[in-house]
N, C-alpha and C positions, 0 to 999 in steps of 0.2 A: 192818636196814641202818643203818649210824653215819656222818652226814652232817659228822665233823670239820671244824669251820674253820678259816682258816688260823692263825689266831694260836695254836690249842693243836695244828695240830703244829710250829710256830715254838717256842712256849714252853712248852709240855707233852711234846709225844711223842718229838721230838729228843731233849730231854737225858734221859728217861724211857731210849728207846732207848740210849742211849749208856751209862746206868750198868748197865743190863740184861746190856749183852754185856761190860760190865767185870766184873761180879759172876761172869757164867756162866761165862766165859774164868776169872777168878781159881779159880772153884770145880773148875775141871778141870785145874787148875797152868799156866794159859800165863797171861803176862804182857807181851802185846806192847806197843810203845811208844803211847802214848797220840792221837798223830794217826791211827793205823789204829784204832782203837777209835771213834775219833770218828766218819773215813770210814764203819765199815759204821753207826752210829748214822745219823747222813744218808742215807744209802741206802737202810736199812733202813724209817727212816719215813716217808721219803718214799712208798716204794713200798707199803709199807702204809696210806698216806692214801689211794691209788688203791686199792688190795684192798678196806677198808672200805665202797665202792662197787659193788661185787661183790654182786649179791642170790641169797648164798651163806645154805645154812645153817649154825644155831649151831656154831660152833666151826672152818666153813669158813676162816672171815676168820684166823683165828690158827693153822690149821695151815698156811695158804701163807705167812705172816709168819715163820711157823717157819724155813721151808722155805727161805725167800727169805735168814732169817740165816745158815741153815746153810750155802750154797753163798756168802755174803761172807765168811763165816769160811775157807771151801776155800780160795777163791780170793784171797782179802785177803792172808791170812794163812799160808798153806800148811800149816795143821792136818788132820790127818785126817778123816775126815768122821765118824769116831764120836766124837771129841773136842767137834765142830763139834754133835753132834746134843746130845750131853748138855751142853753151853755152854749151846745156844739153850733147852735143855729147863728145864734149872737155874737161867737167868735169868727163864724167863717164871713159872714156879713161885715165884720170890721176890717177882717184883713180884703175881701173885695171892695170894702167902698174907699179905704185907705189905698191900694195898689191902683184903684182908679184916675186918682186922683193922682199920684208922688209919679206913677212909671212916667206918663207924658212929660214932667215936670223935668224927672232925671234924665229921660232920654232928649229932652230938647238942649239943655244945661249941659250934657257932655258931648253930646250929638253922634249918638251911639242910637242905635233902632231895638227897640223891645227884642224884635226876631234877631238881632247880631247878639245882644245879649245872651239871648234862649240858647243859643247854639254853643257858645264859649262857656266850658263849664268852669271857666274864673270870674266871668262878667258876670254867669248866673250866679253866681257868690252875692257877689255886689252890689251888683243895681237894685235888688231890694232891700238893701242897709238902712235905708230911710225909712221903708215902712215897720220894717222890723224894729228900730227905735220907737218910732210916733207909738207903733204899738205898747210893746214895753213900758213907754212912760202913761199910756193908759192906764195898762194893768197896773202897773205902781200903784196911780194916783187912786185906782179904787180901789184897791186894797189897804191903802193908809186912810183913805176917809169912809171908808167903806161903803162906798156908793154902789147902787145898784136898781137896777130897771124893774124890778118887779119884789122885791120885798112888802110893801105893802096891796097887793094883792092877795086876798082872802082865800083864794085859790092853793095860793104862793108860799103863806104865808105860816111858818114854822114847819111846813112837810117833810124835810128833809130830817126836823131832830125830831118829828114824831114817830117817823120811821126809824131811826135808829133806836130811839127810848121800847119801841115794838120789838126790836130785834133782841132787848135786854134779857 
């Protein structure tokens, strides 16, 4: 169980959260305006700072965080819920294979240990600043060329404004 304090979900998991469903969202072609990206970002950590809490097992805490994006993406956003599954799936997959790869990186480069980090709730600030960029300039980048992993999938492929145009 992960006793987050408040300043890393203020100034870690917030914005964490927010590029997370900016990336997931761009990786599955929707690009909605940027205050509803924020909104479920806030929502989203929030209610994950309370799950973390939860004396759930491994991987409990991230499959209802899932869960929890999925249904702000439904409801925020009025995406389909397969759209919504592979956003929230897409995003947490980028920030695990990015934090895979940058934490050993940062932790050898400062020569600070992942768990001295976890425990300092200023280093937990910090030491994910790299992923939280690389991130960030993902989401960017697919939002300006609008790149995305599944747009032509026939599956995939306009659901999201069919279902809205249904909703008219």
């Amino acid at each position: 169980m992960d006793f987050m304090p408040w300043t890393a979900l203020v100034f870690q998991s917030i914005p964490e959260s927010i590029v997370l469903v900016a990336l997931g969202l761009g990786l599955v072609g929707e690009y909605p305006e940027i205050p509803s990206i924020i909104i479920i970002g806030i929502i989203g950590s929030v209610t994950s700072f309370f799950i973390r809490r939860l004396p759930l097992d491994f991987g409990g805490h991230t499959l209802l965080s899932m869960i929890v994006l999925i249904i702000l993406m439904r409801f925020i956003l009025k995406i389909t819920v397969i759209r919504g599954i592979l956003a929230a799936f897409f995003g947490i997959l980028a920030v695990g294979i990015i934090e895979s790869m940058s934490i050993p990186i940062v932790s050898y480069l400062t020569g600070i240990s992942f768990e001295t980090a976890l425990h300092d709730p200023w280093l937990r600030v910090v030491f994910p600043l790299p992923d939280e960029i690389i991130l960030g300039v993902a989401a960017y980048l697919c939002r300006r060329w609008r790149f995305t992993l599944v747009s032509n999938c026939t599956i995939f492929a306009n659901s999201s404004r069919e279902e809205k145009d249904d909703e008219k």
